[in-house]
PLY file of the C-alpha trace (Angstrom):
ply
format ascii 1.0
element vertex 240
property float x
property float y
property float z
element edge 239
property int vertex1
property int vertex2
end_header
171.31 86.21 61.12
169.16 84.08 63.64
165.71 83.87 62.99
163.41 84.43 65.87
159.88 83.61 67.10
157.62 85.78 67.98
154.82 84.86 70.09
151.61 86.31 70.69
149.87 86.06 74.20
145.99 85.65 74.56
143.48 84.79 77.38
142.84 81.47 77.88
139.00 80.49 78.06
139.22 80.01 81.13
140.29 83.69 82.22
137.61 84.83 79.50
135.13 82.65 81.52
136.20 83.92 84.75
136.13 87.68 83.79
132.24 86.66 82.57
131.24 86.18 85.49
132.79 88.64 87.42
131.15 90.94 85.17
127.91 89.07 85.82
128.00 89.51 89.95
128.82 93.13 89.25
125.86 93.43 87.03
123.38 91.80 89.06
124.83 93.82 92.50
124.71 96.93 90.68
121.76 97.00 87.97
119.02 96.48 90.72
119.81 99.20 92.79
120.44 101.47 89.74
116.47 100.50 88.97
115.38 101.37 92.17
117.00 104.52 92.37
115.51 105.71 89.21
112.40 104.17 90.41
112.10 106.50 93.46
113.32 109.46 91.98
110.64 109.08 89.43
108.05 108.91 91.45
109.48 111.50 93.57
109.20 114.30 90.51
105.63 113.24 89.18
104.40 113.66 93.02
106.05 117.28 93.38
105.09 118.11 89.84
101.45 116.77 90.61
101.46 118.74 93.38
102.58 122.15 91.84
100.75 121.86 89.15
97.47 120.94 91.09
97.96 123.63 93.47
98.50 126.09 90.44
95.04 125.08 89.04
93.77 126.08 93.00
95.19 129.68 92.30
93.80 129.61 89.01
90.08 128.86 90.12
90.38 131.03 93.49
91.11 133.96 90.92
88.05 132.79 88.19
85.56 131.79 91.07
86.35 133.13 94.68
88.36 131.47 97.15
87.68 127.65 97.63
86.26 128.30 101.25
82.77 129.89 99.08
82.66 127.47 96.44
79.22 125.86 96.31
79.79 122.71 98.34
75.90 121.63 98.46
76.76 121.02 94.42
78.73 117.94 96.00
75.96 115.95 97.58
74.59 114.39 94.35
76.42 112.28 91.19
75.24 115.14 88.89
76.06 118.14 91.04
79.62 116.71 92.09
80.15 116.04 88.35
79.50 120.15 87.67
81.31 121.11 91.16
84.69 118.98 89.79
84.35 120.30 86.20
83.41 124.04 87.05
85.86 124.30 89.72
88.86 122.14 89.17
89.06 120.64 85.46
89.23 123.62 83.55
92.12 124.33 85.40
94.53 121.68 84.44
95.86 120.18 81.38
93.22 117.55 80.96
92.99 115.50 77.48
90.58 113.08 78.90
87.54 113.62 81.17
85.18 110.86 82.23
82.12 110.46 83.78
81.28 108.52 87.40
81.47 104.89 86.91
83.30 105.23 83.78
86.82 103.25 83.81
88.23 104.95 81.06
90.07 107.30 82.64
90.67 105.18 86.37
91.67 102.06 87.03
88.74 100.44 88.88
91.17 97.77 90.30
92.93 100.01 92.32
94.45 97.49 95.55
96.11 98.29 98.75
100.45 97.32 99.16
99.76 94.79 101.88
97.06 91.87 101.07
96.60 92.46 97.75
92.61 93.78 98.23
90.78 95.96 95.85
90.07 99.45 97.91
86.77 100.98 97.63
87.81 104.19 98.25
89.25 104.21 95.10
86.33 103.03 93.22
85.01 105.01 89.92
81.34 103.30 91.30
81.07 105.96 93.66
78.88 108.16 92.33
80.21 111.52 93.32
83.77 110.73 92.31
84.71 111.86 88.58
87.97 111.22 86.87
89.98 112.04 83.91
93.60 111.96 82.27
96.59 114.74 82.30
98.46 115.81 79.38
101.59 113.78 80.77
99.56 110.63 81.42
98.55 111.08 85.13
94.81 109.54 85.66
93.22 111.63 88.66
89.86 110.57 90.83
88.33 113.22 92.77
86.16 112.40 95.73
84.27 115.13 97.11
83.80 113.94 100.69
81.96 116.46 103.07
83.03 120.21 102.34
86.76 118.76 101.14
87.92 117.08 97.81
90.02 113.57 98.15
92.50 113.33 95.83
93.97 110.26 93.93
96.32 109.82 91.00
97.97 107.24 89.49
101.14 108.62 88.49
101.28 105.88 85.17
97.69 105.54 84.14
96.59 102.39 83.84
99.25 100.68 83.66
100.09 98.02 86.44
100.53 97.83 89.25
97.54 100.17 90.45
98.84 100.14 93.88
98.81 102.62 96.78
102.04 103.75 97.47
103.80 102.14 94.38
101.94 104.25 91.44
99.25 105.43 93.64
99.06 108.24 95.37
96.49 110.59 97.67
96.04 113.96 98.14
93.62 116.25 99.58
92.18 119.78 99.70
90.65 120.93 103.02
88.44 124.37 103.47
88.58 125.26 107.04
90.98 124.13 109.61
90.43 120.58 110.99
87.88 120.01 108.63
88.59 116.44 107.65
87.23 113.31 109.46
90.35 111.64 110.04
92.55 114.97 111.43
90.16 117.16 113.60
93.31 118.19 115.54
94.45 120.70 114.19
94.70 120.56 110.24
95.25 123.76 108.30
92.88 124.07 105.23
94.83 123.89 101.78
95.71 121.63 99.65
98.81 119.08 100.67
99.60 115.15 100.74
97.10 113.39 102.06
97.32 113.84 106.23
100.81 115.56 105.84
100.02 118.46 108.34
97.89 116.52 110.90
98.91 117.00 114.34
98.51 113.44 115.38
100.48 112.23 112.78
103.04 114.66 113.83
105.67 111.87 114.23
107.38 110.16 111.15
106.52 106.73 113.11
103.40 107.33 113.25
103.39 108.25 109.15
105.46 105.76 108.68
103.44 102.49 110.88
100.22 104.33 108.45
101.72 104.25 104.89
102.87 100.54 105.79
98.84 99.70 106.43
96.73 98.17 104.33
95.00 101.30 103.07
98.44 102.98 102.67
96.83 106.62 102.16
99.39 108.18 104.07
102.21 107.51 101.79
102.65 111.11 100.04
101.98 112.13 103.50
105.94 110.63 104.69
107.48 111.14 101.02
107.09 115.26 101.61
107.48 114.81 105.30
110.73 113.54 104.53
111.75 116.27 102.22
110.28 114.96 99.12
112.37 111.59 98.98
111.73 107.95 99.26
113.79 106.75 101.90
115.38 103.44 102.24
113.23 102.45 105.49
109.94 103.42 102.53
107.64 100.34 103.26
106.74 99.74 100.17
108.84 98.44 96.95
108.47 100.79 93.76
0 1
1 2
2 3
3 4
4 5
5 6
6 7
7 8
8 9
9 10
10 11
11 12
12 13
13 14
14 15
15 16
16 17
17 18
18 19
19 20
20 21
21 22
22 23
23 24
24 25
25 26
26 27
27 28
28 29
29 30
30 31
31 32
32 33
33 34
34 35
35 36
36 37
37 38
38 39
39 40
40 41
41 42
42 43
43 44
44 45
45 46
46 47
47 48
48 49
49 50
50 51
51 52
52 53
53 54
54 55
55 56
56 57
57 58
58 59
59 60
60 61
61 62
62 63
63 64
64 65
65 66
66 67
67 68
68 69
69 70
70 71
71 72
72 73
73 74
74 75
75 76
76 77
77 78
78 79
79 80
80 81
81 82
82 83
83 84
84 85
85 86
86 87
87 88
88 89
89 90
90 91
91 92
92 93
93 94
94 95
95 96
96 97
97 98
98 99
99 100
100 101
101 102
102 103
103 104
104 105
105 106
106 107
107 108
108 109
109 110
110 111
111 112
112 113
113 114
114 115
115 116
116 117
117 118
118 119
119 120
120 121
121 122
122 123
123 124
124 125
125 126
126 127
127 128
128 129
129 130
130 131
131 132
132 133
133 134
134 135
135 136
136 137
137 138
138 139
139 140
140 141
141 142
142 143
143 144
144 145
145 146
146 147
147 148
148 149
149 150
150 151
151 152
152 153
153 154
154 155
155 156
156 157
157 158
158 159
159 160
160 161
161 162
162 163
163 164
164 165
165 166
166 167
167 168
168 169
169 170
170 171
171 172
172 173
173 174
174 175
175 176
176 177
177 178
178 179
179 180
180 181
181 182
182 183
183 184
184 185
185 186
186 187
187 188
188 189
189 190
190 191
191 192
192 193
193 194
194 195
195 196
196 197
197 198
198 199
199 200
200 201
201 202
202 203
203 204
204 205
205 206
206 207
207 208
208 209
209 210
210 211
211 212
212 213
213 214
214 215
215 216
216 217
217 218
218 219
219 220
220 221
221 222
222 223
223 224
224 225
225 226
226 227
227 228
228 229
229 230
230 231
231 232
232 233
233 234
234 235
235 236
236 237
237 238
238 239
């Protein structure tokens, strides 16, 4: 009998080292865009399921109170009558745990800035005094701004938490009474409740949404999400 020797075969550090880093490139090629996908299609369902849910609360109220075209707009000019227009009208209508008062920052970030220079926006500001806010039962924060005979809608789609930007976490919408009635689309605008500017005929184009969500004020951002078929494209000009 002849003895023989077995031998056993293992990777060499080298090769372990190598396959490291391999792994490594994959990981940092592949994990970012896996983030970012998530990211957008996260913000994507809070918007439409803001948006349903909102407009639900509309049907609601049109049933309990009339349709919104009657509702007593002259409650709107004052911090105490806007304060009973938003929670006659619109609060009791949604899942609300948390309602706060104008100038409160309890429920709304005050700190609120725009996606281009960094600036605080005072449209978003609880120190106007007609504006009241509160939370959702799935953590949305929500400022209504009676403006005129329409309601200007922001949420922020995580609270309080960072980074209280609009267009990242920060969204607008807005509900409109007679057609055209807003001062930025008298051209045309049906009355409803949409994305902020989504239906205006001047800002028809996707450019022209587009060149506007990439501005400073950055409003018009839910306005090219739904225009686009409720998606954030890759050409979306602002990171999540």
């Amino acid at each position: 009998m002849f003895n023989k020797t077995k031998t056993k075969s293992a990777f060499t550090l080298a090769e372990v080292l190598i396959t490291l880093v391999i792994i490594g490139v994959v990981a940092a090629l592949t994990i970012p865009t896996a983030i970012g996908y998530y990211k957008k299609e996260e913000t994507v369902s809070k918007l439409k399921k803001f948006y349903s849910t909102f407009g639900q609360a509309i049907s609601r109220s049109i049933i309990d109170n009339g349709h919104y075209s009657n509702w007593d707009y002259d409650e709107i000019k004052s911090q105490q009558g806007a304060f009973y227009f938003e929670n006659n009208y619109i609060f009791p209508y949604l899942q609300v745990v948390k309602k706060c008062t104008p100038t409160s920052n309890e429920c709304w970030a005050d700190n609120v800035r725009d996606a281009v220079i960094g600036e605080n926006l005072s449209i978003f500001k609880n120190s106007r005094l007609s504006s009241s806010s509160a939370v959702l039962s799935d953590g949305t924060s929500i400022l209504i701004c009676p403006r005129g005979s329409y309601l200007y809608i922001g949420i922020d789609i995580n609270g309080h938490k960072s980074p209280n930007v609009v267009g990242r976490d920060v969204f607008t919408f807005y509900l409109t009474v007679k057609d055209g009635d807003t001062e930025f689309a008298r051209d045309g605008s049906r009355a409803g409740f949409r994305p902020f500017m989504s239906n205006a005929t001047h800002y028809s184009a996707r450019d022209s949404v587009k060149q506007a969500c990439a501005s400073e004020v950055g409003t018009f951002c839910t306005g090219l999400i739904a225009l686009d078929g409720w998606q954030i494209k890759s050409d979306y000009p602002h990171k999540l």
